[in-house]
N, C-alpha and C positions, 0 to 999 in steps of 0.2 A: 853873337852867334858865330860860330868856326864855321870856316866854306870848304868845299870840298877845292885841289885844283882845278883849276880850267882844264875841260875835255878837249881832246883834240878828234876833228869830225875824219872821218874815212874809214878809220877801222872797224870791225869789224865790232856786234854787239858780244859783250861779256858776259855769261847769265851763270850767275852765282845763287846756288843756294841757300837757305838761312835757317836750321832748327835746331832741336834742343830736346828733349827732357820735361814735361809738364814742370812748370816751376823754374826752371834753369833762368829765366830771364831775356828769352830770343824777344818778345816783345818790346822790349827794352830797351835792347840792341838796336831794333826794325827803328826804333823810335829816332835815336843817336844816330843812323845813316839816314836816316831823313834828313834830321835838323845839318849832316852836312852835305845836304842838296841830293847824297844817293835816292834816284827813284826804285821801291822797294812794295815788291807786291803780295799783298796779305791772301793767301788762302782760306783761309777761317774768313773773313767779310764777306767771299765770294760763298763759304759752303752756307754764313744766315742768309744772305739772297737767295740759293738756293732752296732754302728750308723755304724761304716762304714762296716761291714759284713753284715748289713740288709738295706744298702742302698738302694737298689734296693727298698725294701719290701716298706722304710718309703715314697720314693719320689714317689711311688705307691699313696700310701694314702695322700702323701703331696704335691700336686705340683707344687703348689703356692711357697713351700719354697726351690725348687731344679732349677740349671740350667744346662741342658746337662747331668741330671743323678746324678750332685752333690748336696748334700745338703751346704744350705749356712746356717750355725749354728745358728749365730745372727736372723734371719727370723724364722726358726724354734723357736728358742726360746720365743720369741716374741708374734711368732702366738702362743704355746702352754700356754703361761702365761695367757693369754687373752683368753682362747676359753678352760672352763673347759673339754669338750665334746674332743675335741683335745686332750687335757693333757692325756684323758684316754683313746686316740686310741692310743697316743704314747708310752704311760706305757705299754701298753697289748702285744706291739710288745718288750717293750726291757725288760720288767722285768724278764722274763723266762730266757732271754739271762743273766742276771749280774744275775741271781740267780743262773744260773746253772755251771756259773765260780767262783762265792765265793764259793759254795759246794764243785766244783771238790778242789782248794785250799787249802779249811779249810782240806777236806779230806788226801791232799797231806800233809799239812803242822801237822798232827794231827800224822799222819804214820810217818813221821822224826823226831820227839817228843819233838815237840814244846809247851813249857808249858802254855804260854799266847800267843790269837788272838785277836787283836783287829780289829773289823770293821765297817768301819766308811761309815755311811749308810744315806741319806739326809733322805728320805721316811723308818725310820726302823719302828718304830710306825705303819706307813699306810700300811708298806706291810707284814704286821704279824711278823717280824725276831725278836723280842720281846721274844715271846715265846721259839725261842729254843737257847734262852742264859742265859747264867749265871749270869747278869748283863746286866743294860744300864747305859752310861755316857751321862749326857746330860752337852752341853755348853752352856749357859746361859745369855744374856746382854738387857738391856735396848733396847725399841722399836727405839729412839732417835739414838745410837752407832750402833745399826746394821742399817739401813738408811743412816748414814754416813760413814759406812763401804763400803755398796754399790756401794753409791754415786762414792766413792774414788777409787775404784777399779773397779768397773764395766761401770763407766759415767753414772748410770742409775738417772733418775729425781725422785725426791721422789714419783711422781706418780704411774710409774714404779716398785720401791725399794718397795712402798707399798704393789701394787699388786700381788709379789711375796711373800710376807709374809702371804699376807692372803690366798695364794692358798695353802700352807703348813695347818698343825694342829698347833694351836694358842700354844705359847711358854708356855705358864702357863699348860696346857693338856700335854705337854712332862715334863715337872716338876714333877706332882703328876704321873706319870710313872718311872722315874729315879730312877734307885738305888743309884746313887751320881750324884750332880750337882756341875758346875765348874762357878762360875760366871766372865763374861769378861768385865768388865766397867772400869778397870784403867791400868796401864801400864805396857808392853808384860811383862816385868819381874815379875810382881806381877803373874800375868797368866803361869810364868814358874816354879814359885815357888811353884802353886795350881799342875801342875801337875804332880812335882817332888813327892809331898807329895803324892799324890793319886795312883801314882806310887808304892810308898813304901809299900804304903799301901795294894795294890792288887797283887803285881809281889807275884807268888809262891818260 
């Protein structure tokens, strides 16, 4: 396993953003600055936490997509991709929630004096978190490979894969945003080697 270099303690924390593109491969990425020691905080883990402490709240507003008080995720998901108006009563309930757990975090992780954060955010763009970082990493691939990424991994029909692309901000607008782009079009190792580099490049 490759380490990141030794941090050096005094300065000040670095908080780097981390998204992409449904399909682009930020996950992936998030994955490779782990294994070289980067601490790297997932938004999406915080919004299913959220899903299930605001249960109650969503299957309130959703209840077409709960049975007996649960939400069944796949319907949820489904109905929100499809139904912009949805999307943004379901954002309104969880964004304060995954905003107010990266805070507390980055806060915790900033006081134990952790030199680099990264956080790897699907909506960072759309939900302002842009501005109070010191960087965005954006992941980058062909409209083609993230549709067959989808496909592959989620069983969704390119219909489907479509429509979730376009319910995001279009990959070329996260581009002219990025402080570095990582592009994802050929094989994981090449992809591991962009973020080894990139790495080197940013670790304090």
């Amino acid at each position: 396993m490759n380490h990141a270099p030794e941090q050096k303690r005094g300065k000040p924390t670095l908080l780097i953003g981390l998204t992409g593109s449904i399909g682009s491969g930020k996950s992936t990425v998030a994955r490779y600055l782990r294994e070289l020691g980067v601490t790297v905080l997932d938004a999406d883990e915080y919004a299913r936490e959220g899903a299930l402490v605001l249960q109650k709240e969503i299957c309130h507003q959703f209840p077409e997509v709960c049975l007996e008080g649960v939400i069944d995720r796949k319907k949820l998901s489904e109905h929100v991709f499809s139904d912009a108006a949805a999307r943004a009563r379901l954002e309104g309930i969880l964004h304060p929630y995954v905003r107010s757990r990266l805070e507390a975090e980055v806060e915790h992780l900033t006081k134990s004096g952790v030199d680099l954060i990264v956080l790897e955010i699907p909506l960072l763009f759309e939900s302002g978190w842009d501005k109070r970082l010191d960087g965005v990493l954006v992941v980058a691939a062909s409209l083609e490979n993230r549709l067959k990424r989808l496909a592959e991994r989620s069983r969704l029909s390119e219909a489907s894969a479509t429509a979730r692309d376009r319910a995001q901000m279009p990959q070329e607008e996260k581009i002219k945003r990025a402080t570095w782009v990582i592009w994802n079009d050929q094989d994981p190792s090449v992809l591991h080697e962009h973020v080894c580099a990139w790495a080197k490049e940013v670790l304090p």
